[in-house]
C-alpha positions, 0 to 999 in steps of 0.5 A: 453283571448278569444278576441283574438281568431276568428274563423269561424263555418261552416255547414257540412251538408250543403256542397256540395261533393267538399266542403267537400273535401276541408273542410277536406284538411284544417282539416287535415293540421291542424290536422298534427301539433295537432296530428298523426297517421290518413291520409287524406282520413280518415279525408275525410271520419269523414267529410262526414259521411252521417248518421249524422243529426247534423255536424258542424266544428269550425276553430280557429285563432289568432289574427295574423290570423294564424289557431290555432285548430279545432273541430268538433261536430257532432250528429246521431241517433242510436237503442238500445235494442228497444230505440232511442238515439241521440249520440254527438261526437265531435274531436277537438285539439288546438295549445299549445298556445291557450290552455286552453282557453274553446275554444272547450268547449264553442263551445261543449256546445253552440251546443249541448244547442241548440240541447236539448232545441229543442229536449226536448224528445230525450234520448241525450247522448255524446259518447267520444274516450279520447286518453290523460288523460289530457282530462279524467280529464277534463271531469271528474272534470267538470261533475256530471255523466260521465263512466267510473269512478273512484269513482262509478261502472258503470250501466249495462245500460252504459255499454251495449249501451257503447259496442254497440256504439263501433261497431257503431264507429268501435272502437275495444276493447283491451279485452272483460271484458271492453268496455271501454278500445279501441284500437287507432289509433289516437296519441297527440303529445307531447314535440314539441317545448317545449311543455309538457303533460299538467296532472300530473300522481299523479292525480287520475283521470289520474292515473285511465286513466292511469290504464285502458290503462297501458299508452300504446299510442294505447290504449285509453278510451271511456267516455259516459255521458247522455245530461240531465238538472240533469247532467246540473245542477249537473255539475254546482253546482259540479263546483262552489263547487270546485271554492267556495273551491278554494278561501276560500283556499286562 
């Protein structure tokens, strides 16, 4: 239950410098039972990124009121080929415990809701680094148009704004046939206290992610979908198809 989760949201652009800093050492204390692989300064850096019009940060705790996950959601604007995009990225992870309980997904989708309905001419894309594919199968299932994919080619549209924002995000990719495959420097860890990887590889979504990172933990892959009513609305019927499927199978 999501009752027994509170949390508190807090306005990056609104901090001062020291209250960044202090932001990001609470980030990253977090971050170290989630994730390895990043250090103290770089999480400083993600948190006062100074081109982003949109920052907010999410930190999550139980009902005993220990802190159980973060994440943090953040837009900036970006010109490609003579065209202004507004490019969402969000970073977050949750306690094993708390999985599974749409905590980030709610707060991703609640924010960037907000942001479209007051921003209705802006071309809004969300540009995500996936480093598990449990997460690539997530998306995936849940949305109607997302890149790369399994089952559909990918617009040469995609593809060029997908490579361009890769050196925005200074990701580097793993060879120059495919942009959508980048190295990582960001690693989940698994197996801690009973912990276990939460996908299966016999999916196909995850066998596909698996391919385009021959499961090498420092290679990952970055997913881009557009932030329109089309996909909204497709994304929603896609998923209440599956849940009308699901019980006539019981």
């Amino acid at each position: 239950m999501k009752d027994d989760i509170s949390y508190r949201t807090i306005d990056i652009n609104k901090l001062s410098d020291s209250q960044k800093r202090e932001i990001a050492d609470e980030v990253y204390g977090i971050y170290l039972n989630i994730f390895q692989g990043w250090s103290r300064a770089i999480i400083y850096k993600h948190i006062c990124a100074e081109n982003c019009v949109l920052f907010k940060v999410r930190i999550f705790q139980n009902k005993n009121g220990k802190t159980v996950g973060f994440c943090w959601i953040n837009a900036r604007h970006v010109h490609h080929d003579g065209i202004k995009y507004t490019i969402f990225f969000n970073l977050g992870g949750l306690d094993r415990t708390v999985r599974k309980k749409g905590l980030i997904t709610s707060f991703f989708t609640s924010v960037l809701v907000k942001y479209v309905i007051t921003h209705p001419f802006e071309k809004i894309y969300s540009f995500q680094r996936l480093i598990h594919p449990a997460s690539y199968c997530a998306w995936s299932n849940a949305l109607h148009e997302m890149y790369p994919r399994l089952d559909k080619s990918t617009p040469p549209t995609f593809t060029s704004l997908t490579s361009y924002l890769s050196q925005v995000f200074h990701y580097k990719a793993v060879g120059d046939d495919n942009p959508f495959v980048v190295y990582c420097d960001n690693y989940v860890k698994l197996d801690l206290e009973g912990d276990k990887p939460v996908i299966s590889i016999e999916k196909p979504e995850a066998a596909y992610y698996n391919s385009l990172t021959e499961k090498r933990p420092d290679h990952s892959v970055v997913m881009i979908f557009p932030c329109n009513l089309k996909n909204a609305v497709m994304s929603i019927s896609k998923n209440l198809n599956k849940n009308i499927r699901r019980r006539l199978q019981v």
